[in-house]
MMTF fields as JSON, N, C-alpha, C and O atoms, coordinates in Angstrom:
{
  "mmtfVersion": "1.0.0",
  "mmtfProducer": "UNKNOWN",
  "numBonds": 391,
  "numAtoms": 392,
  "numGroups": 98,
  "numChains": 1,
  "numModels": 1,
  "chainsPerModel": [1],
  "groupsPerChain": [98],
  "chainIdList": ["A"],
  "bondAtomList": [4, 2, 8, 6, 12, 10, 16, 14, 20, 18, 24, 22, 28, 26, 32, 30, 36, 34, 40, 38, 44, 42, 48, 46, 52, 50, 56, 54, 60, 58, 64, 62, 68, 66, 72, 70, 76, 74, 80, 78, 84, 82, 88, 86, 92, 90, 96, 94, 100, 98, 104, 102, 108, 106, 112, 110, 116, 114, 120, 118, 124, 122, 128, 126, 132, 130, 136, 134, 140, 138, 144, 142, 148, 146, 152, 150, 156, 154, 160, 158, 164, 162, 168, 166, 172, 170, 176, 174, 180, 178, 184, 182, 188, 186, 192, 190, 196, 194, 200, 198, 204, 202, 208, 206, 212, 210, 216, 214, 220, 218, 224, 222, 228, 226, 232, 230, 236, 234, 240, 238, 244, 242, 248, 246, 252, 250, 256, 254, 260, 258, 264, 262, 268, 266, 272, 270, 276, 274, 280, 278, 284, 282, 288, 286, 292, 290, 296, 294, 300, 298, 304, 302, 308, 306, 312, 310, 316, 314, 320, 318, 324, 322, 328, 326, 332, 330, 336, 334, 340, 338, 344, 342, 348, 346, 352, 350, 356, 354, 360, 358, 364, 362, 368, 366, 372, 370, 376, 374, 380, 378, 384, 382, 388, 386],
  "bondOrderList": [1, 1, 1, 1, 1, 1, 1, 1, 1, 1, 1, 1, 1, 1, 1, 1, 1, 1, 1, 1, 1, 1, 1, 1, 1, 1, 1, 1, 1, 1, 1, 1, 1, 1, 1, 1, 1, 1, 1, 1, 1, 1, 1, 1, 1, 1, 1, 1, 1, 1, 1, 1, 1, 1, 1, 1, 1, 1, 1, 1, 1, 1, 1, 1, 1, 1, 1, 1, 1, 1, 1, 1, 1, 1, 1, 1, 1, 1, 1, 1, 1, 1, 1, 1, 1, 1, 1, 1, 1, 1, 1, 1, 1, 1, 1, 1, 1],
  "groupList": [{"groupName": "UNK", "atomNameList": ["N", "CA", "C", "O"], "elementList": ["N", "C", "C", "O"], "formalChargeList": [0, 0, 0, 0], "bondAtomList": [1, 0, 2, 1, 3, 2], "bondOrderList": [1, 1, 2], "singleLetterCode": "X", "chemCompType": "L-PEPTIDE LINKING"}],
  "groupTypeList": [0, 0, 0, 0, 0, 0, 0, 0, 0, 0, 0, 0, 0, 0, 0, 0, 0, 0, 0, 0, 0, 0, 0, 0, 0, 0, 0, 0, 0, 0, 0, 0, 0, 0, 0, 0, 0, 0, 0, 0, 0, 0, 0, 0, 0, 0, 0, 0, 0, 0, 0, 0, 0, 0, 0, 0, 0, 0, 0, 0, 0, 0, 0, 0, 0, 0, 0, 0, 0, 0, 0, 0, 0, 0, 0, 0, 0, 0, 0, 0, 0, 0, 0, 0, 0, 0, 0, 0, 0, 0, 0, 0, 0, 0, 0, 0, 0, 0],
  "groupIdList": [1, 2, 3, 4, 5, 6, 7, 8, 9, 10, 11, 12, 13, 14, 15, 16, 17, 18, 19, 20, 21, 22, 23, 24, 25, 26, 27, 28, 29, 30, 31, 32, 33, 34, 35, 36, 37, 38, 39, 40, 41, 42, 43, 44, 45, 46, 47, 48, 49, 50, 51, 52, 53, 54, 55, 56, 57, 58, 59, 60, 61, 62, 63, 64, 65, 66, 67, 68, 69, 70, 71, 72, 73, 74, 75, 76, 77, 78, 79, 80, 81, 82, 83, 84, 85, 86, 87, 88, 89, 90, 91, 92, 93, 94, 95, 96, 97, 98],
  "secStructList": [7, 2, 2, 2, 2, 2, 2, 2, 2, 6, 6, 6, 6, 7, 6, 6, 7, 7, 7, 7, 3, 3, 3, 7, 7, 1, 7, 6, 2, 2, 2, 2, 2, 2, 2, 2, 2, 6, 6, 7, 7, 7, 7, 3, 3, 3, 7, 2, 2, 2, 2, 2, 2, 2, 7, 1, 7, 7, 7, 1, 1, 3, 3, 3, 3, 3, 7, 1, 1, 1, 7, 3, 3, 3, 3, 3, 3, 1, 7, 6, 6, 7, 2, 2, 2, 2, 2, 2, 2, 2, 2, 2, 2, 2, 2, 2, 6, 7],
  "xCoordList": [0.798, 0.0, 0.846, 0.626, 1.82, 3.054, 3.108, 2.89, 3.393, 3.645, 2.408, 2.551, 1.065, -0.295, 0.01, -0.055, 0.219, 0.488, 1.052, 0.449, 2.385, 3.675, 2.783, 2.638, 2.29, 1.548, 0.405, 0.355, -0.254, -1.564, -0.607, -1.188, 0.265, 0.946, 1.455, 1.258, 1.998, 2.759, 1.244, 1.415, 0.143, -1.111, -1.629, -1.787, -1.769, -2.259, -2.619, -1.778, -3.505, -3.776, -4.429, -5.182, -3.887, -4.491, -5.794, -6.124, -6.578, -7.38, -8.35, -9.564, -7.322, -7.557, -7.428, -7.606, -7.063, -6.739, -7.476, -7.118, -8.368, -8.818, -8.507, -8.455, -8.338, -7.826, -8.955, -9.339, -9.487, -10.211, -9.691, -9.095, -10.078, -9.446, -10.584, -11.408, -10.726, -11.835, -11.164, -9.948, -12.175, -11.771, -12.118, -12.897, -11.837, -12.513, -13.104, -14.241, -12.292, -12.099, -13.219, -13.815, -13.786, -14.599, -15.138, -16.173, -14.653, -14.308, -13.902, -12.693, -14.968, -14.585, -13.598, -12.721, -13.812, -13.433, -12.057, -11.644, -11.355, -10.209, -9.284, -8.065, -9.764, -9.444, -8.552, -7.329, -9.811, -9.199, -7.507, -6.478, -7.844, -6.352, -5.387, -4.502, -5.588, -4.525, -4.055, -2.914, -4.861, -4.806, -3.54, -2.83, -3.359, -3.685, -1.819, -0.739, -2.287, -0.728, 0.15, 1.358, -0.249, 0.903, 0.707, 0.958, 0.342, 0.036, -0.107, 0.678, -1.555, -1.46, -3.011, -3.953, -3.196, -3.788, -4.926, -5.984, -4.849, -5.968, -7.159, -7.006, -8.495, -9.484, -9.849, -9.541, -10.633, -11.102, -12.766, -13.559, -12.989, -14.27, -14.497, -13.749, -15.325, -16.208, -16.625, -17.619, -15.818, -16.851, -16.847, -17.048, -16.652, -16.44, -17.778, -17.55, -18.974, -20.285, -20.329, -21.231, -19.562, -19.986, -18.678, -18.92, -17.175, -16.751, -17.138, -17.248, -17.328, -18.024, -19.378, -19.848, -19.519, -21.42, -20.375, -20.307, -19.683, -18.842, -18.19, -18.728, -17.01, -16.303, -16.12, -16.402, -15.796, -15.784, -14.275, -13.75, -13.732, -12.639, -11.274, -10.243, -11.637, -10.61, -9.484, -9.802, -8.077, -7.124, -6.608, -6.461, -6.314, -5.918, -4.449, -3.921, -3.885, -4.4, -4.639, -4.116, -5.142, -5.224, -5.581, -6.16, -5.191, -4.823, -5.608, -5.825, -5.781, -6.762, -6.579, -6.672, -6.181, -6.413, -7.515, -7.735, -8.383, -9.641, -9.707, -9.65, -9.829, -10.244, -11.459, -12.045, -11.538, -12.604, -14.232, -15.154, -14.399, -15.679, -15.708, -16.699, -14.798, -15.04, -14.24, -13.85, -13.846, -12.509, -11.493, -10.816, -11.299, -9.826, -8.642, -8.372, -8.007, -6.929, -5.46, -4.606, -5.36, -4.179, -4.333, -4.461, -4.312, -4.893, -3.377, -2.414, -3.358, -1.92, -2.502, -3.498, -1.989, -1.94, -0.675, 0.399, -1.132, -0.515, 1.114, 0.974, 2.22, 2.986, 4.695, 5.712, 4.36, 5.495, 6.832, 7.995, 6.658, 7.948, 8.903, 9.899, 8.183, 9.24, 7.955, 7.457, 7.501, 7.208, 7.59, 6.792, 9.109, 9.18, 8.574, 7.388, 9.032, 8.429, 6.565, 5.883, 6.415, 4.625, 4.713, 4.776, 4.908, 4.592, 4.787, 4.041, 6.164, 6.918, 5.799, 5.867, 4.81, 3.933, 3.239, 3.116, 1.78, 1.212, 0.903, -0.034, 2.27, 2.624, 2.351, 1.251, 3.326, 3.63, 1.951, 1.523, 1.418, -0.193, -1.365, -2.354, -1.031, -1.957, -0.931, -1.438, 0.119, 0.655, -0.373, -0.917, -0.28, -1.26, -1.704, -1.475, -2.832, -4.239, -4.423, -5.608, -3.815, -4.064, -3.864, -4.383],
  "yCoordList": [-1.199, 0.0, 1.271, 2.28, 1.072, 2.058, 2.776, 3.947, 1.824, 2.249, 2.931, 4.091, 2.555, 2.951, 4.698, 5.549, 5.0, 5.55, 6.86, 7.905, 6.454, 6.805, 7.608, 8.783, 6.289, 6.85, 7.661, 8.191, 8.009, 8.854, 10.269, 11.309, 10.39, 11.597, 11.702, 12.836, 10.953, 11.48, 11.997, 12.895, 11.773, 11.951, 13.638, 14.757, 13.285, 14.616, 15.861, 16.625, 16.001, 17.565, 17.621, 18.512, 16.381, 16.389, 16.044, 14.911, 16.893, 16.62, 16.018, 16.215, 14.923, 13.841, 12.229, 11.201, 12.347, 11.474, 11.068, 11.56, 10.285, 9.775, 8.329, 7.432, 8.134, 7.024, 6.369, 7.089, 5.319, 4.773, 3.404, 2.526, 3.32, 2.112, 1.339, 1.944, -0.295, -0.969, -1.624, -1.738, -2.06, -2.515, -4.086, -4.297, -5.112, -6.527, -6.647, -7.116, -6.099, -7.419, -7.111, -6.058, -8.726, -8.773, -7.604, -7.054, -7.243, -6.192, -5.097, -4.868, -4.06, -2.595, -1.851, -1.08, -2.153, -1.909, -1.488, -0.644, -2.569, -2.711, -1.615, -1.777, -0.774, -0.195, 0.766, 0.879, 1.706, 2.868, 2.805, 3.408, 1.685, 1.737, 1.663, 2.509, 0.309, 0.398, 1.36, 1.297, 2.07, 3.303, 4.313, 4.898, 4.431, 5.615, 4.788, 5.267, 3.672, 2.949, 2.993, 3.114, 2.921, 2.715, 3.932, 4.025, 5.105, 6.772, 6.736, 7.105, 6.085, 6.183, 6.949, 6.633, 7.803, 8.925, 8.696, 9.259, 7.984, 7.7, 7.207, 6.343, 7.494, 7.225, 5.45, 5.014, 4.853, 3.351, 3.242, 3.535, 2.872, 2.448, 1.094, 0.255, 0.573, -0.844, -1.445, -0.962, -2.676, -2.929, -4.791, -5.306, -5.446, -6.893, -6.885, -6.826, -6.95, -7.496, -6.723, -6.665, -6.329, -5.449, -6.445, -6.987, -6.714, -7.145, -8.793, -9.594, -9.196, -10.457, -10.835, -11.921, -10.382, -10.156, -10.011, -11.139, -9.247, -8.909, -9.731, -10.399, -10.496, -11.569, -12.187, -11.374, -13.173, -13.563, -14.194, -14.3, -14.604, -15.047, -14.475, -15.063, -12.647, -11.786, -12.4, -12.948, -12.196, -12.028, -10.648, -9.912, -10.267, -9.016, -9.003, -10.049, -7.902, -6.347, -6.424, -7.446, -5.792, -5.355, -3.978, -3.27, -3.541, -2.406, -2.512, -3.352, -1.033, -0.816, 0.112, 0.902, 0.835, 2.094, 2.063, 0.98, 3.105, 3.211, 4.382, 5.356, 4.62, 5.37, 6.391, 6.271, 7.293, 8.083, 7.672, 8.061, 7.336, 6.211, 4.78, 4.11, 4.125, 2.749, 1.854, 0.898, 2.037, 1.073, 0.584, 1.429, -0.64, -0.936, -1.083, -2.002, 0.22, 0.042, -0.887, -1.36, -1.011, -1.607, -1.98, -1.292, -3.242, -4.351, -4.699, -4.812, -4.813, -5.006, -5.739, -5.304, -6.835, -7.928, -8.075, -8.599, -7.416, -6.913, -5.99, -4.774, -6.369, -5.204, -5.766, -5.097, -7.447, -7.873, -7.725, -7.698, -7.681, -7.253, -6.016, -5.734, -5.331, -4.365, -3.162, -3.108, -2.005, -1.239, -0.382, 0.355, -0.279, 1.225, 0.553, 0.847, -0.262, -1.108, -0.734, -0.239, -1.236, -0.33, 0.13, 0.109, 1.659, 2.753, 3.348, 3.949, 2.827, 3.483, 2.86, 3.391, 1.678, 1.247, 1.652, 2.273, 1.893, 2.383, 4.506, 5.193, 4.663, 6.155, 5.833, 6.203, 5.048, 4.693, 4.572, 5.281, 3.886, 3.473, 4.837, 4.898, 5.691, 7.077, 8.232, 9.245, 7.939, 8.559, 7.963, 8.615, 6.853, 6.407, 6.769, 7.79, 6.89, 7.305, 8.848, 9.073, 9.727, 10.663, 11.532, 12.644],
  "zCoordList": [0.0, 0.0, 0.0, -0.67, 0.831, 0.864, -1.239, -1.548, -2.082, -3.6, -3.535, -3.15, -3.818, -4.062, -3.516, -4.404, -2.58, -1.814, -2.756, -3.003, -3.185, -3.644, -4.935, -5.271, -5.438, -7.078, -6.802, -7.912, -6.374, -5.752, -5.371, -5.681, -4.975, -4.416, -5.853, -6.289, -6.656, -8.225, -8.76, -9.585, -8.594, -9.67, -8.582, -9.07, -7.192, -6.915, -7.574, -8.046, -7.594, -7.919, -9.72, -10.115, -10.657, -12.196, -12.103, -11.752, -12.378, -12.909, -13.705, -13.749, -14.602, -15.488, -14.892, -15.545, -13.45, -12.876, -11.521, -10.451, -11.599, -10.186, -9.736, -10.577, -8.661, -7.825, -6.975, -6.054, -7.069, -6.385, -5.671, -6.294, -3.91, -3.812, -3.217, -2.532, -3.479, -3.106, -1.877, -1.725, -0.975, 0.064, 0.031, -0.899, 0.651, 1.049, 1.769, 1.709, 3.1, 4.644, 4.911, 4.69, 5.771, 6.447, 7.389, 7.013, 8.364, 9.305, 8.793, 8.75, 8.225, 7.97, 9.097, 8.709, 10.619, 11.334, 11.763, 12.558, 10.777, 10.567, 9.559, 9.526, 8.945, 8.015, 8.384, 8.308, 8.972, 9.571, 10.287, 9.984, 11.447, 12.414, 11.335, 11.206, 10.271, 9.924, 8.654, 8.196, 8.247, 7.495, 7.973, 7.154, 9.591, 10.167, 10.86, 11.205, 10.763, 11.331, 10.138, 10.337, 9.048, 7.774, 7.471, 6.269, 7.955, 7.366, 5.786, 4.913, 5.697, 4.302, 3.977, 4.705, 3.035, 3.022, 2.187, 2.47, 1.249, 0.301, 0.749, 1.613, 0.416, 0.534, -0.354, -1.464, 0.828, 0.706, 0.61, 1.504, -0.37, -0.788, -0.124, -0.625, 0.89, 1.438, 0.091, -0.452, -0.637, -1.723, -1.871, -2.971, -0.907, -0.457, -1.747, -2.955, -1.2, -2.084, -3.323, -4.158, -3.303, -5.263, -5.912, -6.99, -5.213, -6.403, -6.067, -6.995, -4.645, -5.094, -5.956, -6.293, -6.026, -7.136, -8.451, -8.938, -9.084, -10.184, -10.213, -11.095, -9.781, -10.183, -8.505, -7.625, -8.195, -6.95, -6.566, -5.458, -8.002, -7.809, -8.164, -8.489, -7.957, -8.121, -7.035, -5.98, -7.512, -6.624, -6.473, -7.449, -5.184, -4.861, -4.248, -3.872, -4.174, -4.848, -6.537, -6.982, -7.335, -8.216, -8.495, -7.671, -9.812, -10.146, -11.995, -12.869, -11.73, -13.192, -13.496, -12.556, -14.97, -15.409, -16.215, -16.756, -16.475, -17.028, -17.635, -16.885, -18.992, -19.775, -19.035, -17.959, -19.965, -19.484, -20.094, -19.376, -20.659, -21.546, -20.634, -20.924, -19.539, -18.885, -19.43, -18.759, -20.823, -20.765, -19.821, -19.236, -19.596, -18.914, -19.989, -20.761, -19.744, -20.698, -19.891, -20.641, -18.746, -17.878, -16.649, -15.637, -16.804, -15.334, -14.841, -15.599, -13.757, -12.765, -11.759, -11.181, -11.469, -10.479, -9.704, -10.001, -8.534, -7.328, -7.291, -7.424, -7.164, -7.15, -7.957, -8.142, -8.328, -8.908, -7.754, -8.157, -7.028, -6.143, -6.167, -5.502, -7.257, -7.163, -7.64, -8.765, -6.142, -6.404, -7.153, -7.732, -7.329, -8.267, -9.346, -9.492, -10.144, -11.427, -11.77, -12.668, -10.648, -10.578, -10.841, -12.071, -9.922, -10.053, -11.791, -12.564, -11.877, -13.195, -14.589, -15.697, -14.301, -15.201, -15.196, -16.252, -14.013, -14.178, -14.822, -15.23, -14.538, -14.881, -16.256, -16.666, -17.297, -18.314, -18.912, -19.823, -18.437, -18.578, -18.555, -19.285, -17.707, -17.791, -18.919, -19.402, -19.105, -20.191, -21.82, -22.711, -21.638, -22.952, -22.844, -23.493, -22.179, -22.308, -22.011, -21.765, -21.968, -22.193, -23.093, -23.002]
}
C-alpha cells in the first residue's frame, strides 16, 4: 500500500486522474487503524459485495487504469515485487491514455 500511496501523491492535484481504492475485509473496522498505522492517506471504498457479485474469484491487490468512456486500458496484479516497477507502469499506462 506504501507504492499505491507513492503513485496517488505522483497523480495529486491532475485533474484527469482519479484514484479509487476498493476494500474486502470482512471487518470494515479494521481499516481505519490500519490506514492511520501505515500513514497512508488515500481514501477506501467498502466494496467486499460489489466485487463479489462482479467476479468472486478476483485475486488481490489489483490495479486498473480506465479510460474516461469505462474502458480498462491496464490491469496489474498486485505489485510484482518491485514497487518502483509499478509505479513506473502504471505512470507509463496514464501517459497512454491521455
Amino acid at each position: 500500500m506504501p507504492h499505491l500511496e507513492k503513485l496517488i501523491e505522483s497523480v495529486k492535484g491532475r485533474s484527469d486522474v482519479a484514484v479509487v481504492t476498493l476494500n474486502m475485509d470482512d471487518n470494515p473496522g479494521l481499516i481505519e487503524p490500519l490506514m492511520k498505522q501505515l500513514n497512508l492517506s488515500f481514501p477506501v471504498l467498502l466494496a467486499r459485495e460489489l466485487v463479489e457479485e462482479i467476479e468472486p474469484a478476483w485475486s488481490l491487490p489489483r490495479s486498473w487504469i480506465v479510460d474516461t468512456v469505462g474502458n480498462i486500458r491496464l490491469e496489474s496484479v498486485g505489485f510484482g515485487g518491485d514497487g518502483e516497477k509499478w509505479i513506473s507502469r502504471m505512470m507509463e499506462g496514464l501517459r497512454q491514455i491521455k
